[in-house]
N, CA, C and O atoms as a GROMACS GRO file, in nm:
protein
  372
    1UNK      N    1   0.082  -0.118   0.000
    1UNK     CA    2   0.000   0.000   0.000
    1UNK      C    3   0.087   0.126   0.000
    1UNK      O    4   0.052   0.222  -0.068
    2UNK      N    5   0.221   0.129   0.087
    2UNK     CA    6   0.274   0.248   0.121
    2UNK      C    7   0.360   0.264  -0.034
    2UNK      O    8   0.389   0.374  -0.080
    3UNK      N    9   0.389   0.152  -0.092
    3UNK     CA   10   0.470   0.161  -0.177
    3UNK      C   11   0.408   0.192  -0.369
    3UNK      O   12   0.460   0.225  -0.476
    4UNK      N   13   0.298   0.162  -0.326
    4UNK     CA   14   0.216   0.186  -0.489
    4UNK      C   15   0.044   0.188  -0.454
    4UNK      O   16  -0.019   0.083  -0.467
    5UNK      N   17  -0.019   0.304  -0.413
    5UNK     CA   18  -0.110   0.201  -0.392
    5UNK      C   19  -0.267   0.154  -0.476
    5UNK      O   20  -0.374   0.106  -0.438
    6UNK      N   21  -0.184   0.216  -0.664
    6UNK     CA   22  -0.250   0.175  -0.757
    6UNK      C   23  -0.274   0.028  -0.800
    6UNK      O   24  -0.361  -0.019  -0.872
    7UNK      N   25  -0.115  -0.060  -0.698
    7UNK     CA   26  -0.154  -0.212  -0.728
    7UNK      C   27  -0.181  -0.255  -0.584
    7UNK      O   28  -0.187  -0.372  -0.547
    8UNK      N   29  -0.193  -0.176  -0.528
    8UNK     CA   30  -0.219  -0.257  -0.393
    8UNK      C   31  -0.383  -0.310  -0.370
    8UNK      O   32  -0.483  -0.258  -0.419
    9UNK      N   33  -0.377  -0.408  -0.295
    9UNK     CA   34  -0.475  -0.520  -0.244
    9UNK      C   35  -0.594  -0.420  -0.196
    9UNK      O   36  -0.636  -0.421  -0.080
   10UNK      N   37  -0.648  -0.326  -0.305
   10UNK     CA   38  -0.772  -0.248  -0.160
   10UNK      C   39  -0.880  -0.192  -0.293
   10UNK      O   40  -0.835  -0.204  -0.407
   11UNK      N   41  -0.992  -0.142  -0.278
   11UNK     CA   42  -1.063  -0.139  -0.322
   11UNK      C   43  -1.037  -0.038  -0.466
   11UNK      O   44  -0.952   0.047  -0.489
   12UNK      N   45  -1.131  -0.081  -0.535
   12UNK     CA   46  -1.122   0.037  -0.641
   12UNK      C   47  -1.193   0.196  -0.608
   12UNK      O   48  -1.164   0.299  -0.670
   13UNK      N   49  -1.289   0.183  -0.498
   13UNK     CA   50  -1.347   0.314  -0.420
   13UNK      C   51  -1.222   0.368  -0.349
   13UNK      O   52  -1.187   0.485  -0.357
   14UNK      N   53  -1.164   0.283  -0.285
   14UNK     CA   54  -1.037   0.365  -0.226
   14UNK      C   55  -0.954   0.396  -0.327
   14UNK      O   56  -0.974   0.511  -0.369
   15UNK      N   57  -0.886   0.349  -0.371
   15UNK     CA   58  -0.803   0.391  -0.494
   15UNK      C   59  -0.871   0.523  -0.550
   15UNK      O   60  -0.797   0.621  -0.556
   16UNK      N   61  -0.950   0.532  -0.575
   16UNK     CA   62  -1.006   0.679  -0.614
   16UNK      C   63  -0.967   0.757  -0.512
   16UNK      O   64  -0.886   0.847  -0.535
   17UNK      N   65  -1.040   0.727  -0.324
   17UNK     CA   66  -0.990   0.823  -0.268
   17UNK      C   67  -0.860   0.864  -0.273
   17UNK      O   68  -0.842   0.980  -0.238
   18UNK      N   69  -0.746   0.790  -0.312
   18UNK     CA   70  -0.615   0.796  -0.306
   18UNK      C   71  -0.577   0.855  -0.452
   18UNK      O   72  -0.466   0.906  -0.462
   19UNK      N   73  -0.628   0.854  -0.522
   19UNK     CA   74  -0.563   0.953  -0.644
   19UNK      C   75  -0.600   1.099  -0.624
   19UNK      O   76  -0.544   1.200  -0.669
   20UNK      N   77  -0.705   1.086  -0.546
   20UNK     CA   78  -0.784   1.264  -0.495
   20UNK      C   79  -0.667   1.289  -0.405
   20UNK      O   80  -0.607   1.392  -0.435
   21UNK      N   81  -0.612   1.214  -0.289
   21UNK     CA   82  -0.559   1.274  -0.188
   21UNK      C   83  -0.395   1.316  -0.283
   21UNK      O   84  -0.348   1.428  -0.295
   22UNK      N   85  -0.336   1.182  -0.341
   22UNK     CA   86  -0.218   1.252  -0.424
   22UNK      C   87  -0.247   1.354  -0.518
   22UNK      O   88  -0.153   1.432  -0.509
   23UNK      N   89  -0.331   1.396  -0.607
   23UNK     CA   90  -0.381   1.504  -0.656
   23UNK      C   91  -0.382   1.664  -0.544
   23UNK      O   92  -0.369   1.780  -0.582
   24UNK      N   93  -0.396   1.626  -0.441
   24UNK     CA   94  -0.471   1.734  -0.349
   24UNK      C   95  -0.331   1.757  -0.267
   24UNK      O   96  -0.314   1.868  -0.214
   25UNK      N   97  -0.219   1.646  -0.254
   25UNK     CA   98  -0.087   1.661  -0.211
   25UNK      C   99   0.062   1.764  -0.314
   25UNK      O  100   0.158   1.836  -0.287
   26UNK      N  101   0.006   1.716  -0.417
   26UNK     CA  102   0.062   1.718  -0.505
   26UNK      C  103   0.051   1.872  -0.591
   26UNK      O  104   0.153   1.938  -0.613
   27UNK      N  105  -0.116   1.927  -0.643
   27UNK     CA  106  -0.120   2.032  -0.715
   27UNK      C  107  -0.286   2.027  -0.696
   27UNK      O  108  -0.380   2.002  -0.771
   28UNK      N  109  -0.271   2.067  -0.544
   28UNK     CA  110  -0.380   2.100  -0.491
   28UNK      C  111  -0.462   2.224  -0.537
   28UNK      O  112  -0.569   2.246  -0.480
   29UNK      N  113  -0.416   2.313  -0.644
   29UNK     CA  114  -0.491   2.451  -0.724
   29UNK      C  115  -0.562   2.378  -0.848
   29UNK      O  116  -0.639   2.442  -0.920
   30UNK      N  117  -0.537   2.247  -0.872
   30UNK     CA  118  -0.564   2.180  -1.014
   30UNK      C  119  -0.732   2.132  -0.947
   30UNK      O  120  -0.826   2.134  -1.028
   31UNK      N  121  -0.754   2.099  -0.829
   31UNK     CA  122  -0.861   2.041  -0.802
   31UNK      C  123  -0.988   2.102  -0.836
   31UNK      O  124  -1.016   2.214  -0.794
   32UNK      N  125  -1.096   2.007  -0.940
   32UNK     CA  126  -1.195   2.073  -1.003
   32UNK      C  127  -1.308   1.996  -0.955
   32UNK      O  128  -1.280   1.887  -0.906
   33UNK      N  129  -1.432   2.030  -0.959
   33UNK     CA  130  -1.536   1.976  -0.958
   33UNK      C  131  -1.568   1.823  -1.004
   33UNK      O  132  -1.643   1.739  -0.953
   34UNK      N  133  -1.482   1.819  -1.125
   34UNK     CA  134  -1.475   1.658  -1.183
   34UNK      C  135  -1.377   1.587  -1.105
   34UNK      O  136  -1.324   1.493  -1.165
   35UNK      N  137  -1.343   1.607  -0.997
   35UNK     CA  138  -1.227   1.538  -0.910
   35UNK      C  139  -1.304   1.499  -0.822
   35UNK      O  140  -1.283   1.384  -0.782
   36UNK      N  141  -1.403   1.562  -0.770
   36UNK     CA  142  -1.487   1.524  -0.658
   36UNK      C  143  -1.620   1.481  -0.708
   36UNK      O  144  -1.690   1.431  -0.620
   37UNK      N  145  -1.679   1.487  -0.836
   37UNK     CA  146  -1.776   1.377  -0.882
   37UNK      C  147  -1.731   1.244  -0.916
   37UNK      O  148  -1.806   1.148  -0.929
   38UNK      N  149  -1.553   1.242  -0.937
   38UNK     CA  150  -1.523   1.120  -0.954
   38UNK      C  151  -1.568   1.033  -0.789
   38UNK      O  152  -1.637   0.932  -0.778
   39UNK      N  153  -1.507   1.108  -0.687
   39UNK     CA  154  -1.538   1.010  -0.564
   39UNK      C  155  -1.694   1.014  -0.550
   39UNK      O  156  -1.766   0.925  -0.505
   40UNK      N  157  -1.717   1.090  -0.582
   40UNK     CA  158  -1.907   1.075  -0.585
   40UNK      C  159  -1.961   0.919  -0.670
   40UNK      O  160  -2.056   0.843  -0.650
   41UNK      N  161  -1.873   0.919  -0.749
   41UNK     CA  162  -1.912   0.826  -0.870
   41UNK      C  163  -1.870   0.646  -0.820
   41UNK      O  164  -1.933   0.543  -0.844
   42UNK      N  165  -1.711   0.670  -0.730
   42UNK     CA  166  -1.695   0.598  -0.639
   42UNK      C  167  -1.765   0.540  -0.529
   42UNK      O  168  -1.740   0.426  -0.490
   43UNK      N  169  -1.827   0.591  -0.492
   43UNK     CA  170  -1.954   0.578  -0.376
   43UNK      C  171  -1.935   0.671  -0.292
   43UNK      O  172  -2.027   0.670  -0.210
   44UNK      N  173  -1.854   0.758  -0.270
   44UNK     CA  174  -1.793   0.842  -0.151
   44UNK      C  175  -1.901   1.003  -0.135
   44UNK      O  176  -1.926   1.087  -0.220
   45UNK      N  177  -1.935   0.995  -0.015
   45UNK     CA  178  -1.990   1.135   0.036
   45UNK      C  179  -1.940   1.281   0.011
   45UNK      O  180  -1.829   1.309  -0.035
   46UNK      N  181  -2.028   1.363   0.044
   46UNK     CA  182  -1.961   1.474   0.050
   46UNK      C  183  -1.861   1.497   0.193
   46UNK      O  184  -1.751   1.552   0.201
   47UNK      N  185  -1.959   1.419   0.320
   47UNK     CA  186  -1.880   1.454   0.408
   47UNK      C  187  -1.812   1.335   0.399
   47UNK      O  188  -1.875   1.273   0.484
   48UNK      N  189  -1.691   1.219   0.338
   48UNK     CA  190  -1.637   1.112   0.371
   48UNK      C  191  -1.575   1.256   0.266
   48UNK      O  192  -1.557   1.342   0.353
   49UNK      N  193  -1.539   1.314   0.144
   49UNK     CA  194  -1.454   1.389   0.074
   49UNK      C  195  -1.402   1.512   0.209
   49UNK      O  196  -1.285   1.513   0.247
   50UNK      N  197  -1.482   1.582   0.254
   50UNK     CA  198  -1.489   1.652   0.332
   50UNK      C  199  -1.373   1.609   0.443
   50UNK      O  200  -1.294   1.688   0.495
   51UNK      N  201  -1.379   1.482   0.466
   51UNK     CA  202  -1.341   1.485   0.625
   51UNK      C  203  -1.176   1.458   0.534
   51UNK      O  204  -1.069   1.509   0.566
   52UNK      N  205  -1.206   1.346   0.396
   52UNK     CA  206  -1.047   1.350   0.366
   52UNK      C  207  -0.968   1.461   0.352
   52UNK      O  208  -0.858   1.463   0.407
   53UNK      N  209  -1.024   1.598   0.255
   53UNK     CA  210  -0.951   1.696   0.281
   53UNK      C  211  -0.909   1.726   0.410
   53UNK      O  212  -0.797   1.777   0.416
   54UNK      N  213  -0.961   1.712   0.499
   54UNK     CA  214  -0.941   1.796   0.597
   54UNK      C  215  -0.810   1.693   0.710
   54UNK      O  216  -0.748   1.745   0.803
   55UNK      N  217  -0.801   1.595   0.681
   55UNK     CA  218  -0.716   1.502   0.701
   55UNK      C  219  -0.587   1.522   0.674
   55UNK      O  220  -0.492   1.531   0.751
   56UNK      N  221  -0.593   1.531   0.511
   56UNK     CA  222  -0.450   1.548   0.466
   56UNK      C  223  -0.450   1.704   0.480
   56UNK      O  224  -0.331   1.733   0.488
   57UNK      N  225  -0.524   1.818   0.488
   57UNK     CA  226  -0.428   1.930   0.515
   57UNK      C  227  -0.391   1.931   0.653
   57UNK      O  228  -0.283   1.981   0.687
   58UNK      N  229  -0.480   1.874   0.747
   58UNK     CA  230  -0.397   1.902   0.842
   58UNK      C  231  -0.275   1.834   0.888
   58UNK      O  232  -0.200   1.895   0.965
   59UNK      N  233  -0.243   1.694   0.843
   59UNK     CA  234  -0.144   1.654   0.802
   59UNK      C  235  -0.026   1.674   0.794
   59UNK      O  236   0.066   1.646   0.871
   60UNK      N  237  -0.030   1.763   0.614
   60UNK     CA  238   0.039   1.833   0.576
   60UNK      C  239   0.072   1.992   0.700
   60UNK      O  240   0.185   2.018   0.742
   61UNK      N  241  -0.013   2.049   0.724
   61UNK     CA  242   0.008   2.159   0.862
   61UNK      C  243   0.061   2.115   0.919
   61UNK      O  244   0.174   2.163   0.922
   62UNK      N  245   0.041   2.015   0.994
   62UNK     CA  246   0.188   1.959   1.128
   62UNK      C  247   0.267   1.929   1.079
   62UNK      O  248   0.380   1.965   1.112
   63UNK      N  249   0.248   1.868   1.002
   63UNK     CA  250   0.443   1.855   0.935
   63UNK      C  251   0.492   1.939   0.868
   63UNK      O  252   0.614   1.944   0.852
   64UNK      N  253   0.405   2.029   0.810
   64UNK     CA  254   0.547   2.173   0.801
   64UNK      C  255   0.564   2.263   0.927
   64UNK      O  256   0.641   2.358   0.944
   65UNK      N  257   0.469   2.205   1.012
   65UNK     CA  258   0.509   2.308   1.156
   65UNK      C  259   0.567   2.200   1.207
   65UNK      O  260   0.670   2.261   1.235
   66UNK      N  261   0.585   2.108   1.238
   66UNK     CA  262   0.690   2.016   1.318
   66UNK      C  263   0.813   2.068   1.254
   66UNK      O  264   0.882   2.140   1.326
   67UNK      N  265   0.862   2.040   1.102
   67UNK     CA  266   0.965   2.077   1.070
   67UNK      C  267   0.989   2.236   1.136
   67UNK      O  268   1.049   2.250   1.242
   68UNK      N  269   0.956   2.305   1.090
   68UNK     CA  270   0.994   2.456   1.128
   68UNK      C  271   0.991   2.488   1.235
   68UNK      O  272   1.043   2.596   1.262
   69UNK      N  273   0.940   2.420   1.328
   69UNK     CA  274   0.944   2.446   1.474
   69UNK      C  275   1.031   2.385   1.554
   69UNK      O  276   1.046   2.430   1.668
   70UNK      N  277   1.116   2.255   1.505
   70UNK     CA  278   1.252   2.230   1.556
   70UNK      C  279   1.132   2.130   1.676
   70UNK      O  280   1.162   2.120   1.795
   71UNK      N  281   1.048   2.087   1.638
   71UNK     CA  282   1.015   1.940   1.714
   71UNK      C  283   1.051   1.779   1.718
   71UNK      O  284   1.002   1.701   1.637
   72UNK      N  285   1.118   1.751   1.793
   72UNK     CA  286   1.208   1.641   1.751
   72UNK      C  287   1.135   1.530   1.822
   72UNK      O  288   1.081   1.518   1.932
   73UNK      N  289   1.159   1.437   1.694
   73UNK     CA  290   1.092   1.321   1.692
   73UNK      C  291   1.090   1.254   1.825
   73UNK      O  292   1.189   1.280   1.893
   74UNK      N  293   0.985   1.159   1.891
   74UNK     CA  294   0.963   1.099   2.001
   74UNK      C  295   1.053   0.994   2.023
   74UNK      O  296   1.065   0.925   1.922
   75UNK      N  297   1.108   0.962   2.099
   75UNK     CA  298   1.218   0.804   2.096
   75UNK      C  299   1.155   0.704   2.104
   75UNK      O  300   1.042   0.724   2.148
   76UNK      N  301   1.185   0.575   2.074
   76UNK     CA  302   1.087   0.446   2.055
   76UNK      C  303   1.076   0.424   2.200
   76UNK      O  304   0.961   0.382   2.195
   77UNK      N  305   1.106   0.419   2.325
   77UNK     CA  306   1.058   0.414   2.462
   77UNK      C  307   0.943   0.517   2.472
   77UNK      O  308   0.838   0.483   2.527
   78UNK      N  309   0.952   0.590   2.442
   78UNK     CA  310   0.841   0.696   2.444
   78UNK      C  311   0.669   0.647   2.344
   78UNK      O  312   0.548   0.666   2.360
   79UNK      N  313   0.726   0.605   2.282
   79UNK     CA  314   0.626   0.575   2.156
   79UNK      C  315   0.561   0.434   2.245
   79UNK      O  316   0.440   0.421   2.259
   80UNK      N  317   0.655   0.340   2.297
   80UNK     CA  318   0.628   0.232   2.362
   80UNK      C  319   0.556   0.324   2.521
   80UNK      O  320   0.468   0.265   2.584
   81UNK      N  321   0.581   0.396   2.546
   81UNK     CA  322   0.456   0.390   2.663
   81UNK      C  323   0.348   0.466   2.604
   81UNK      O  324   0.240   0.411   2.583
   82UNK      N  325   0.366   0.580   2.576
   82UNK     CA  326   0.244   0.620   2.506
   82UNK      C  327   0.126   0.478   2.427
   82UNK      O  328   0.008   0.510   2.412
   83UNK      N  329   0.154   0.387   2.401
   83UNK     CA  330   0.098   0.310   2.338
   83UNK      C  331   0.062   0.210   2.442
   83UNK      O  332  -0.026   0.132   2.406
   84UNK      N  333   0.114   0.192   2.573
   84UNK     CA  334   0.073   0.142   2.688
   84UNK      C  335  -0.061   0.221   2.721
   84UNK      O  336  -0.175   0.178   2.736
   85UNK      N  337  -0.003   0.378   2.730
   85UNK     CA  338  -0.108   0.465   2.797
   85UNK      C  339  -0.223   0.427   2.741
   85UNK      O  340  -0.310   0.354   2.789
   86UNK      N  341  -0.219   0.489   2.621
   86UNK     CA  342  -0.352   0.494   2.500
   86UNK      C  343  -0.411   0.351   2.524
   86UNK      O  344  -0.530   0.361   2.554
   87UNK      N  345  -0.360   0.199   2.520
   87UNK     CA  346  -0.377   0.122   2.556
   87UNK      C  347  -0.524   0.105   2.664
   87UNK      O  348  -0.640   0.064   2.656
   88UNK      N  349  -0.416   0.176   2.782
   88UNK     CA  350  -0.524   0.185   2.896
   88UNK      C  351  -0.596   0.256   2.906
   88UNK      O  352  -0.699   0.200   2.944
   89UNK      N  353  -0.616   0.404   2.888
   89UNK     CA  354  -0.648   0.472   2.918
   89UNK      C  355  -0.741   0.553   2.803
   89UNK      O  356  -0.831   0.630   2.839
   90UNK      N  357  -0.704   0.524   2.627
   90UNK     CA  358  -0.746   0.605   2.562
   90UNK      C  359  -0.669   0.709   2.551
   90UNK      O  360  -0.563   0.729   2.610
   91UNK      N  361  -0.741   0.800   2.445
   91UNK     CA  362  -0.652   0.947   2.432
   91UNK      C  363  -0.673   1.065   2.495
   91UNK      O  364  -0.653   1.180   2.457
   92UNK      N  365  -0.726   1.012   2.620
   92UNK     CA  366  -0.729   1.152   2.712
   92UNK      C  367  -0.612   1.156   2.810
   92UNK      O  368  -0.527   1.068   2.797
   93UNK      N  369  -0.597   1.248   2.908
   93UNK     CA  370  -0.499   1.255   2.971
   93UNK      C  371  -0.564   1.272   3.085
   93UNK      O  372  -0.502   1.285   3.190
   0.00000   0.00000   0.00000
């Protein structure tokens, strides 16, 4: 999937969502009305389009503010309790 995921094992509805999201990564001013009747045509909502935009920009937002903000990556002990926590507890604090 991470590596192609025009041959990968997953639906042809997803695959659409995934040419919208590389489209929308990629030359996100190109996006037209016929980009989003294609996922319409796919089976996909306005709000399932909706929530993907809003996915990958924010995405894309933390990771150009992680970069520029000099936030350095979590260490794998860290990642390993956090994943204990969440585990137990969920994502509240």
């Amino acid at each position: 999937m991470l590596a192609d995921y025009k041959t990968a094992p997953i639906s042809e509805q997803e695959k659409a969502l995934f040419r919208f999201i590389q489209k929308l990564n990629r030359n996100a001013w190109e996006i037209r009305q016929s980009d989003v009747d294609e996922l319409h045509q796919a089976g996909w909502t306005d709000e399932a389009v909706y929530d993907a935009i809003n996915v990958c920009c924010l995405f894309n937002f933390y990771n150009r503010w992680i970069d520029a903000s000099g936030v350095q990556e979590m260490s794998e002990e860290g990642h390993r309790q956090a994943g204990v926590r969440i585990a137990q507890r969920g994502y509240s604090f």
